[in-house]
C-alpha atoms as one frame of an Amber mdcrd trajectory, in Angstrom:
protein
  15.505   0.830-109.499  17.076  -0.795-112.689  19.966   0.908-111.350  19.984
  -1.600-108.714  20.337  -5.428-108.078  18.755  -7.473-105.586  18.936 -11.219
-104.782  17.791 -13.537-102.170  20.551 -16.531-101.279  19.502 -19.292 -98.814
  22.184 -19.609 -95.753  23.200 -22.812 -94.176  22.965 -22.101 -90.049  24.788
 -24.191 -87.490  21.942 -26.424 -87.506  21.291 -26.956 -91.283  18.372 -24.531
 -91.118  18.214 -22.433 -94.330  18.295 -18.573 -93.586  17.000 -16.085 -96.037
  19.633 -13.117 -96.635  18.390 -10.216 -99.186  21.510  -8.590-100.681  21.512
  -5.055-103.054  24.171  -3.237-104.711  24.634  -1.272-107.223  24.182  -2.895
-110.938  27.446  -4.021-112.401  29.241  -4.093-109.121  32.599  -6.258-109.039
  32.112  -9.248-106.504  35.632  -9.213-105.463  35.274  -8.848-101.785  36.571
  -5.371-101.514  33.377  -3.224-100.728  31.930  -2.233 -97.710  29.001  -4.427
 -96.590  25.840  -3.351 -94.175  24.642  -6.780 -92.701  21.640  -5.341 -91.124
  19.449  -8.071 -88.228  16.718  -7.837 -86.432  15.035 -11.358 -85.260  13.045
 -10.381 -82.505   9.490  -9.895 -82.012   7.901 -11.452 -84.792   8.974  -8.586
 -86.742   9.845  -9.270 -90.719  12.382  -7.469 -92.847  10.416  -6.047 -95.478
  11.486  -4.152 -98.752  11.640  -0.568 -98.025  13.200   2.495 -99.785  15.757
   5.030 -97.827  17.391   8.128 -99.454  20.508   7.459 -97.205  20.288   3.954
 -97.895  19.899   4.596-101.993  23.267   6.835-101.416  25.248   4.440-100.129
  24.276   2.281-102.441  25.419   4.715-105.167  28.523   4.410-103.344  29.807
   1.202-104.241  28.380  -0.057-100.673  26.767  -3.671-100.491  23.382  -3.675
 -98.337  22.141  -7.026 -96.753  19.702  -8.003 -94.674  19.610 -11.649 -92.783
  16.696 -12.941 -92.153  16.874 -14.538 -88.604  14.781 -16.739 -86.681  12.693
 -14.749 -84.062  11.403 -12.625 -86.624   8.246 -13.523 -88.494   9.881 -13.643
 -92.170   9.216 -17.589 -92.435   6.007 -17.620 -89.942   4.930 -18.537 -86.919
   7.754 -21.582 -86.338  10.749 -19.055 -87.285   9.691 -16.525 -84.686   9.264
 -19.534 -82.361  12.462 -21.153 -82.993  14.715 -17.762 -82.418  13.161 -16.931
 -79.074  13.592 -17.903 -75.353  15.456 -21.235 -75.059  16.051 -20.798 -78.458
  17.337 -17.010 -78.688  20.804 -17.984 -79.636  19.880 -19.299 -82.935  19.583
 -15.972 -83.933  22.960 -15.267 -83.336  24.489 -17.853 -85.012  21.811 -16.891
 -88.272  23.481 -14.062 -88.677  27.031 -14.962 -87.850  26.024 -17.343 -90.940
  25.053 -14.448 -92.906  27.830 -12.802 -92.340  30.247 -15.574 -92.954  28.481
 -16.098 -96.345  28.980 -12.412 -97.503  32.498 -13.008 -97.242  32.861 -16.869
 -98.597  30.777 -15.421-101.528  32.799 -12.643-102.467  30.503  -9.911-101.315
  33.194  -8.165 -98.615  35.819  -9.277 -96.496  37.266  -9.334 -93.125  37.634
  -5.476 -91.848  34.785  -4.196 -94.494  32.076  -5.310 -92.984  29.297  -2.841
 -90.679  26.784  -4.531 -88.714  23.589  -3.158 -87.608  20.609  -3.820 -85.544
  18.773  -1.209 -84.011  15.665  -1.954 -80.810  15.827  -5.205 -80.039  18.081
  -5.684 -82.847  20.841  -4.026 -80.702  20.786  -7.343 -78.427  21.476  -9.283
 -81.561  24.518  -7.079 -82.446  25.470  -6.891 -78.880  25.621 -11.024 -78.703
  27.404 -11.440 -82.044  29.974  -8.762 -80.943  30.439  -9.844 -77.464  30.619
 -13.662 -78.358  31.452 -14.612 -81.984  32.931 -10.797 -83.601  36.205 -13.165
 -84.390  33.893 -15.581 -87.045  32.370 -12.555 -88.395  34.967 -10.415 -89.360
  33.045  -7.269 -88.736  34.890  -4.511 -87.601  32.395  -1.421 -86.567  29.408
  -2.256 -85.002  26.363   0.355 -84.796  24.059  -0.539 -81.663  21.339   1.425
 -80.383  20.363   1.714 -77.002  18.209  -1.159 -75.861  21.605  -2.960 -74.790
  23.293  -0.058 -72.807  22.952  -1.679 -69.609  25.900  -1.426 -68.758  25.788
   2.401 -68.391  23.795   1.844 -65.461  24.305   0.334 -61.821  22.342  -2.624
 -62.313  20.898  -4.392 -59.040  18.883  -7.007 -57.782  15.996  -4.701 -57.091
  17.173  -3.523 -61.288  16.585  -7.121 -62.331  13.800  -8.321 -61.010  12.168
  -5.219 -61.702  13.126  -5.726 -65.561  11.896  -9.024 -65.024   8.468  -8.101
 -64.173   8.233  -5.320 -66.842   9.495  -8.198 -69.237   7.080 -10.274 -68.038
   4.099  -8.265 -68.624   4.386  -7.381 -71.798   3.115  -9.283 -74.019   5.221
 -12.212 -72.750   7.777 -11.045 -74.738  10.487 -12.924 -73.188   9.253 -15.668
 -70.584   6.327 -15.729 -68.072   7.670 -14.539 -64.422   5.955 -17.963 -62.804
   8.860 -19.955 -65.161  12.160 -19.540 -63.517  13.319 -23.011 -65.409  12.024
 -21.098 -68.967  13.643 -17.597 -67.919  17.009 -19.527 -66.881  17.235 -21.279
 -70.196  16.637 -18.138 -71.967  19.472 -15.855 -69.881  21.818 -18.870 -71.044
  21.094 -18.652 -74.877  22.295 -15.075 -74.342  25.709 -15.241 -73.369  25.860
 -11.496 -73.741  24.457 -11.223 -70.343  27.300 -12.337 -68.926  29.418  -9.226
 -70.383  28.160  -7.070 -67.547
């Protein structure tokens, strides 16, 4: 652990809302925007970025590689109005967190254009997919790991497709909008402009 260095910097969104991003490298690391930087997102679900340990993650560190974590709204790392305010109507302020994050790593020194790896995994994926399909240009990432919850465009997607995903969507925990709110679900779909890749 002394081995390592971890700090917490407040980023300035599009709005003026402050966004928590956790960054860790290796102690003693040169801050001259030449190393590799994971900008790892989540923002869905209530779910917080916690501290955690991971062997790979420890060996990359090791490596000279910068590990960071934003914070976004729709996860529950500032409570119950974050998660709120990054969700439905409001998805896309999610995005732009974390195309603040990632602008910060590189106005701070951290990495630069062309070094930069972002990640989001689950639901995270549709955060990835958004940033990459709409903003990669102001983020200067230039790999992108996704997992599958955005492959949708594997598949031949119809109307019986959607409103079936609607309904599942629906029923679950209202995770995105209640079926009996077309205005709500509308408002949402628009926030996303990643559905409009397909």
């Amino acid at each position: 652990p002394s081995a390592l260095v971890t700090a917490e910097v407040q980023v300035k969104s599009h709005d003026g809302a402050p966004v928590p991003l956790s960054i860790t490298h290796k102690r003693g690391l040169r801050v001259d925007g030449q190393h590799p930087t994971l900008l790892y997102g989540y923002g869905s679900y209530e779910h917080s970025i916690e501290p955690g340990f991971s062997v790979p993650r420890l060996s990359e560190l090791d490596r000279g590689v910068i590990f960071a974590g934003a914070h976004v709204r729709g996860g529950g790392d500032l409570g119950q109005r974050w998660y709120d305010a990054g969700k439905l109507a409001h998805k896309r302020n999610s995005f732009t967190d974390y195309i603040a994050c990632a602008q910060t790593l590189v106005e701070q020194g951290y990495t630069s254009a062309g070094r930069m790896l972002a990640n989001g995994g689950s639901a995270g994926g549709l955060l990835i997919g958004a940033v990459l399909a709409n903003f990669i240009g102001t983020t200067g990432a230039s790999m992108l790991l996704i997992r599958p919850w955005i492959r949708m465009n594997r598949y031949r997607v119809t109307a019986f497709h959607i409103v079936f995903f609607i309904f599942i969507v629906s029923n679950v925990g209202g995770c995105l909008t209640p079926i009996g709110d077309p205005p709500l679900f509308m408002g949402y779909l628009k926030g996303i402009p990643f559905w409009w890749v397909f």
